[in-house]
C-alpha positions as CSV (number, residue, x, y, z in Angstrom):
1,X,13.3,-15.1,-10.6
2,X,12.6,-18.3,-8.5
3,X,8.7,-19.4,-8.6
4,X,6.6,-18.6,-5.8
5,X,3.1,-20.7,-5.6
6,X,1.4,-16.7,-4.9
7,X,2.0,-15.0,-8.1
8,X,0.3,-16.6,-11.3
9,X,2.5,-14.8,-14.5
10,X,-1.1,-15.4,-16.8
11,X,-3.4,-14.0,-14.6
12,X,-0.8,-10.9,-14.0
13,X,-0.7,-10.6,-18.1
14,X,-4.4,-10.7,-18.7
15,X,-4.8,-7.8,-15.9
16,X,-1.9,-5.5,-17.3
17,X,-4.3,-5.0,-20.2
18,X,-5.8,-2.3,-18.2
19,X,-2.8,-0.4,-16.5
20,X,-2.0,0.3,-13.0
21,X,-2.0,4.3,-13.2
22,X,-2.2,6.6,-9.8
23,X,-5.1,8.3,-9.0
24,X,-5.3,12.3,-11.0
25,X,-2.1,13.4,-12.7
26,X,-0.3,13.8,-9.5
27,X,2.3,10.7,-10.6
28,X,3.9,10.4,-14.2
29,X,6.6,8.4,-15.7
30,X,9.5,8.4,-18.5
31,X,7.5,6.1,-20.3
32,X,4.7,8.7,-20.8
33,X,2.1,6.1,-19.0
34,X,0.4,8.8,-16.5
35,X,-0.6,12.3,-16.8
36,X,1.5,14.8,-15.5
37,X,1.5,18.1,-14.6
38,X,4.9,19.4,-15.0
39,X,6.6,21.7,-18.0
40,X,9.6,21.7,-19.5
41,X,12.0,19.3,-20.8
42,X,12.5,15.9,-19.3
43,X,15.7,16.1,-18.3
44,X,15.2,19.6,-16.7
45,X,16.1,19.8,-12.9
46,X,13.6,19.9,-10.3
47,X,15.1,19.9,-6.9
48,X,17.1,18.5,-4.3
49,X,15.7,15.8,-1.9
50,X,17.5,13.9,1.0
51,X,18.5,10.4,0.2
52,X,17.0,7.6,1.2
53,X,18.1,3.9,0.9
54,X,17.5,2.4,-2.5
55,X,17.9,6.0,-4.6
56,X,20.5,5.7,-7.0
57,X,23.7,6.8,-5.6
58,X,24.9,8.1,-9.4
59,X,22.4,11.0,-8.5
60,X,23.9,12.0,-5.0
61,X,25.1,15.7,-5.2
62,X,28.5,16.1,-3.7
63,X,29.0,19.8,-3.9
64,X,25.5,19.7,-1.6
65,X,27.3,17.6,0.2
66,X,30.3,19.4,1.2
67,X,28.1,22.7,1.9
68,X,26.0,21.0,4.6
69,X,27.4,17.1,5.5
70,X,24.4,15.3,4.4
71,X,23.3,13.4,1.4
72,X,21.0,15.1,-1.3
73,X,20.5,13.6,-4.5
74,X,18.9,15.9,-7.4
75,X,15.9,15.3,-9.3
76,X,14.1,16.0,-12.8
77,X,11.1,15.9,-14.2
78,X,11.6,13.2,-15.9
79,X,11.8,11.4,-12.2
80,X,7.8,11.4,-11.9
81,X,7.2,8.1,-12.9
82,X,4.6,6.2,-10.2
83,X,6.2,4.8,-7.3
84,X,4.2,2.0,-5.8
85,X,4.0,1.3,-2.6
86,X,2.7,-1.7,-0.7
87,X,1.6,-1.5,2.8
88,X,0.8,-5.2,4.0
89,X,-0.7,-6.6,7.6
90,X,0.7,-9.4,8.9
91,X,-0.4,-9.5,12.4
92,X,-2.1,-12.5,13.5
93,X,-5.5,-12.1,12.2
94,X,-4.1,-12.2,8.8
95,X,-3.7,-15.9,8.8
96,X,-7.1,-16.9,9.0
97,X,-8.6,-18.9,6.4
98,X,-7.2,-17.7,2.8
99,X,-5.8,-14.5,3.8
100,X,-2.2,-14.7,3.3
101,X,-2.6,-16.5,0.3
102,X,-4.8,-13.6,-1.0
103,X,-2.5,-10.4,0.5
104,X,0.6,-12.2,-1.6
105,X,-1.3,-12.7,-4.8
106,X,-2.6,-9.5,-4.7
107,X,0.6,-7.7,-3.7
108,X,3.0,-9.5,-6.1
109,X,1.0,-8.9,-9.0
110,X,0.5,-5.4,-8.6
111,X,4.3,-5.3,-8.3
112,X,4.6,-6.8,-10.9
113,X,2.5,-4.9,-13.2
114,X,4.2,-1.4,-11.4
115,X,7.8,-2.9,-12.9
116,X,6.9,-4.2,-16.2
117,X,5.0,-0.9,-17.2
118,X,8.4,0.8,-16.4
119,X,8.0,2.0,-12.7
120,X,8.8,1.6,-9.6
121,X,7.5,-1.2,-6.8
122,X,8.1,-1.3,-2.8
123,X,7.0,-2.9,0.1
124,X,6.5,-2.4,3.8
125,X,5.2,-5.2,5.4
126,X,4.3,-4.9,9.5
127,X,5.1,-7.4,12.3
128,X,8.0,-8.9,11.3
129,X,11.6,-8.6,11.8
130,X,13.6,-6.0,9.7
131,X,15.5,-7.4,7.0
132,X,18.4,-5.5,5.3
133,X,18.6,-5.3,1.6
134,X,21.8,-4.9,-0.8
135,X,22.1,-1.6,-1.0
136,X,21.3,-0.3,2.8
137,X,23.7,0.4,5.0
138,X,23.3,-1.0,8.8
139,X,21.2,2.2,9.8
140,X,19.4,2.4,6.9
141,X,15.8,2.5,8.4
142,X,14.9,2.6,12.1
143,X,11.2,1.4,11.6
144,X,10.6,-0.8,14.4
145,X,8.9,-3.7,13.5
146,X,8.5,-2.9,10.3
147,X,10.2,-3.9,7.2
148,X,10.9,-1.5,4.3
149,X,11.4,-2.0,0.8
150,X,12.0,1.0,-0.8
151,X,10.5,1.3,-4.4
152,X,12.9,1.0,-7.3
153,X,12.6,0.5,-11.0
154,X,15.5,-2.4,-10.6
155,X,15.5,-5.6,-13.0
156,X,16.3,-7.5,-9.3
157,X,13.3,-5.5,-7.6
158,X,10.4,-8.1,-8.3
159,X,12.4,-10.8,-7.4
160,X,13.4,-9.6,-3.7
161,X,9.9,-8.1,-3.1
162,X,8.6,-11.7,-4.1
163,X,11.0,-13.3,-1.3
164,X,10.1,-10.4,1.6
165,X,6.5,-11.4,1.1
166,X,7.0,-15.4,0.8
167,X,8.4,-14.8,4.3
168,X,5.4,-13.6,5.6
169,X,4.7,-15.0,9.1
170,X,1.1,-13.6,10.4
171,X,1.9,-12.6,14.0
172,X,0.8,-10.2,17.1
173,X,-1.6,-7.3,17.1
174,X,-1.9,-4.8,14.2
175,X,0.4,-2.1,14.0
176,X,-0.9,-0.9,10.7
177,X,-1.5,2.9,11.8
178,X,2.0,3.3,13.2
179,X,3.4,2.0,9.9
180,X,1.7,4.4,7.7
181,X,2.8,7.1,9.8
182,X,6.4,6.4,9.7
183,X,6.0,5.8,5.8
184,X,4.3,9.5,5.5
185,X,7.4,10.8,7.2
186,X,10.0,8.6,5.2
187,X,8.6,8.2,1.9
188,X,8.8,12.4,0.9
189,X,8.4,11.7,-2.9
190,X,4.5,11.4,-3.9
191,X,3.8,7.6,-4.1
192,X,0.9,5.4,-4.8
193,X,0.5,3.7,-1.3
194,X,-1.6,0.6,-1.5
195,X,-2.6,-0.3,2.2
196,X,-3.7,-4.8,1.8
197,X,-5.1,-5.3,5.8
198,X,-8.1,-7.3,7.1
199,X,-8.4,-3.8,9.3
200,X,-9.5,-5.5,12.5
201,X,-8.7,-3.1,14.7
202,X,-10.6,0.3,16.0
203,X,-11.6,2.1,12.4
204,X,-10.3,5.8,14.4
205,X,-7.0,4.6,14.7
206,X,-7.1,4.6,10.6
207,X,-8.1,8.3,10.2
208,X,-4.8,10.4,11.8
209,X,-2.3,7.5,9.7
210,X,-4.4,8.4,6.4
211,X,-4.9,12.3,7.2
212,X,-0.6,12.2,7.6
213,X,-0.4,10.3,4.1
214,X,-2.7,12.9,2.6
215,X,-0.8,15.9,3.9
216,X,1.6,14.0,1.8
217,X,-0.1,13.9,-1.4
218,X,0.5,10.2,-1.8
219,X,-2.6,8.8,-3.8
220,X,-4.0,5.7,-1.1
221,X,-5.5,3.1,-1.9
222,X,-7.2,1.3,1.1
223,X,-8.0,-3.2,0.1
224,X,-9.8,-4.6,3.4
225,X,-9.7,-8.4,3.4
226,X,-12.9,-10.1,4.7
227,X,-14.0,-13.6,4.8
228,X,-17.4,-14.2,3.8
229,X,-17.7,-16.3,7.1
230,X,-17.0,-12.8,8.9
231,X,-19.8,-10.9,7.0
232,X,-22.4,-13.3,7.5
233,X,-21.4,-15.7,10.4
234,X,-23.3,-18.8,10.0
235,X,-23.1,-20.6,13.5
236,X,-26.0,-22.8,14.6
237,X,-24.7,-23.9,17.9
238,X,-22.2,-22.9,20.4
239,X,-18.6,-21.9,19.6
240,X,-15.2,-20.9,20.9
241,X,-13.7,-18.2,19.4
242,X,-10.0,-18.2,19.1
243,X,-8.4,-14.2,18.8
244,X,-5.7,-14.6,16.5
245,X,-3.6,-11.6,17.8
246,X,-3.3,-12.2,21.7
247,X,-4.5,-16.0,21.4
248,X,-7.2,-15.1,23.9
249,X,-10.4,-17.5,23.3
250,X,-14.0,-16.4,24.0
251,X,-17.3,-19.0,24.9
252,X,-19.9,-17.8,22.1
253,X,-23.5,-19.0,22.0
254,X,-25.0,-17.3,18.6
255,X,-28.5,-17.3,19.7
256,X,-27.5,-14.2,22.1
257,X,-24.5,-12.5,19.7
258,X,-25.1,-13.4,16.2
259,X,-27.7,-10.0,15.6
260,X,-25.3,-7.9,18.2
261,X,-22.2,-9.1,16.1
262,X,-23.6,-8.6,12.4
263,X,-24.8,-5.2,13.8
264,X,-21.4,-4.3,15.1
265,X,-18.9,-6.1,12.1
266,X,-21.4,-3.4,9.9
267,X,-20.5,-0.7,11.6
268,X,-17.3,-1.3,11.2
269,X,-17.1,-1.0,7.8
270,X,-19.5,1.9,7.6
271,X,-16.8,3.7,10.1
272,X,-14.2,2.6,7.7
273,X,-15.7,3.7,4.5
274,X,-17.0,7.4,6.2
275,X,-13.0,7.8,7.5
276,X,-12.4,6.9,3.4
277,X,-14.9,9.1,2.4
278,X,-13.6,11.9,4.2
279,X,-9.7,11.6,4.2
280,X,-10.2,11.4,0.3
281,X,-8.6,8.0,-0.1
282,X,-10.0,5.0,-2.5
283,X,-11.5,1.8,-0.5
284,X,-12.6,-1.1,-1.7
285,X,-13.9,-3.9,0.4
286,X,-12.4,-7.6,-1.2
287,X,-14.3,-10.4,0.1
288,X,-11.8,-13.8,0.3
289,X,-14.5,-16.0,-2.4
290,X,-13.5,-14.0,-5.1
291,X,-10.9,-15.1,-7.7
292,X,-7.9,-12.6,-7.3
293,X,-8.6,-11.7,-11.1
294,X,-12.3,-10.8,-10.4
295,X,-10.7,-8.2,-7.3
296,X,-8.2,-6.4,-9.3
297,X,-10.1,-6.0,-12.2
298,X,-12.6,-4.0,-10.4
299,X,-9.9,-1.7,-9.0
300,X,-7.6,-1.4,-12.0
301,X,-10.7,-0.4,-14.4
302,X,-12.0,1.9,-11.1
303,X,-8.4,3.6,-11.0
304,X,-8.2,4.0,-14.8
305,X,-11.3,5.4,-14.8
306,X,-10.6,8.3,-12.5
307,X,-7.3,8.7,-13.5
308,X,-7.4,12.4,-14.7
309,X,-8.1,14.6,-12.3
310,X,-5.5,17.6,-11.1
311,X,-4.4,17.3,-7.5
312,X,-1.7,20.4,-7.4
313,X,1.6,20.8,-8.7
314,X,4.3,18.3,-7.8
315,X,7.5,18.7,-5.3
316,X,7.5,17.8,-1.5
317,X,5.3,17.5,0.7
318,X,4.2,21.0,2.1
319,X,0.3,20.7,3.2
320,X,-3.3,19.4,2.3
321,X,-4.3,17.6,-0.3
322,X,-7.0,18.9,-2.2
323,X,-9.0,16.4,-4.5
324,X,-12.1,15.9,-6.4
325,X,-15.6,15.5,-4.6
326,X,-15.6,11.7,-5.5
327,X,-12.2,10.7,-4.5
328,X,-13.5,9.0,-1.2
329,X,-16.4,6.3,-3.1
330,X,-16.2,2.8,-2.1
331,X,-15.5,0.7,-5.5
């Protein structure tokens, strides 16, 4: 796997001391790392599920297929191993100050912890052009703008996810709502979707995309990147204001905005943590002067210590999660 300057292997080894596990014991794995709630044998079939790019094809189901001309692949119980996935911004705004830097370490070493401790890692990243991997055909995935990873358990996984987010280019306007609406309607198998955005954009737009995942039963996790500069602005004369996303610039004197702006960034976040509170998902607000290791250790120890509660029994996707009463707290 070639180095990237992102991912820091010590750091990623100290944090694996306390394991990446989904939220409840909606998610399990062969290894026996998450709780699950299924019976039976391991090897015991479950049910059929349509293919989708990145499954393996030693699992497709031909009789199905010559009863109905589409691809269905079967699956056990022992299939209920956690499937990571990794939602990452990278519209414009994401390239301000240490950002990037920050959504790459934290992406790559959570991927990396998913593969080592035996399961599976994806990525969708937003703005950027679609890139085919290996084993997709040309029609593979018709997300538009977005570019799709599927999670896999692959010794070659890390390594490509590394690349896709190395190639990161911050650009346009957020399209991070759309994204996770086309991933609750592609990804039908129960994943853990880790969403890595500065989430500057209108907080509504959020609630519909995460209600959709929900209905899915995928266990969110919601990271919102914010530079300390953001939180407390400290401008003592006039500025210009560049907007990172449609490069438009605005005249700024701080003796008139700097109370109007504090009051309104904070009500941003309040909105953001209420849609969180009630949509059941996890947030956590990671402000950019933090070491990365300081970050995930408060949401790996947070994770593992909510990491048992029953969410319903596992299969597709058929209606609303339900949860425990504290599934929604801000770490």
């Amino acid at each position: 796997m070639a180095e990237h300057p992102f991912f820091d292997p010590e750091v990623a080894q100290r944090l694996a001391v306390t394991p990446l596990v989904a939220r409840g014991s909606k998610l399990g794995t062969v290894s026996g790392r998450h709780q699950s709630p299924h019976r039976g044998s391991s090897v015991e079939f479950a049910q059929y599920r349509r293919y989708q790019p990145g499954d393996d094809l030693r699992r497709l189901d031909w009789r199905a297929y010559g009863r109905s001309e589409r691809y269905y692949v079967k699956e056990f119980d022992a299939d209920t191993n956690l499937r990571l996935v990794l939602v990452v911004d990278s519209s414009g705004s994401m390239g301000y100050s240490n950002r990037l830097l920050l959504t790459q370490q934290i992406a790559s070493t959570l991927a990396f912890m998913a593969v080592a401790q035996g399961d599976a890692a994806g990525l969708l990243t937003t703005n950027q052009p679609r890139q085919q991997t290996r084993t997709e055909s040309p029609a593979a995935d018709s997300m538009q703008g977005f570019n799709f990873l599927p999670p896999r358990r692959a010794a070659d996984q890390v390594s490509i996810l590394f690349d896709r987010l190395a190639q990161l280019k911050p650009s346009g306007e957020s399209n991070v709502p759309a994204a996770l609406h086309h991933l609750a309607q592609t990804v039908r198998q129960r994943a853990m979707v880790v969403i890595i955005s500065d989430l500057l954009f209108p907080p509504q737009a959020m609630r519909p995309a995460l209600e959709h995942l929900g209905h899915s039963k995928h266990d969110v996790v919601l990271l919102q990147l914010a530079d300390p500069e953001e939180l407390q602005p400290r401008w003592n004369r006039p500025v210009r204001l560049l907007d990172m996303e449609n490069d438009q610039t605005y005249s700024v004197d701080p003796d008139q905005v700097a109370h109007d702006y504090r009051q309104a960034y904070d009500h941003h976040l309040q909105q953001l943590r209420d849609i969180a509170a009630d949509t059941g998902i996890d947030y956590q607000l990671m402000v950019q002067d933090q070491s990365l290791e300081e970050l995930l250790s408060t949401l790996l120890a947070k994770r593992a210590s909510a990491g048992g509660a029953s969410v319903g029994p596992a299969g597709p996707a058929s209606g609303p999660a339900s949860g425990p009463a504290d599934r929604g707290k801000e770490f």
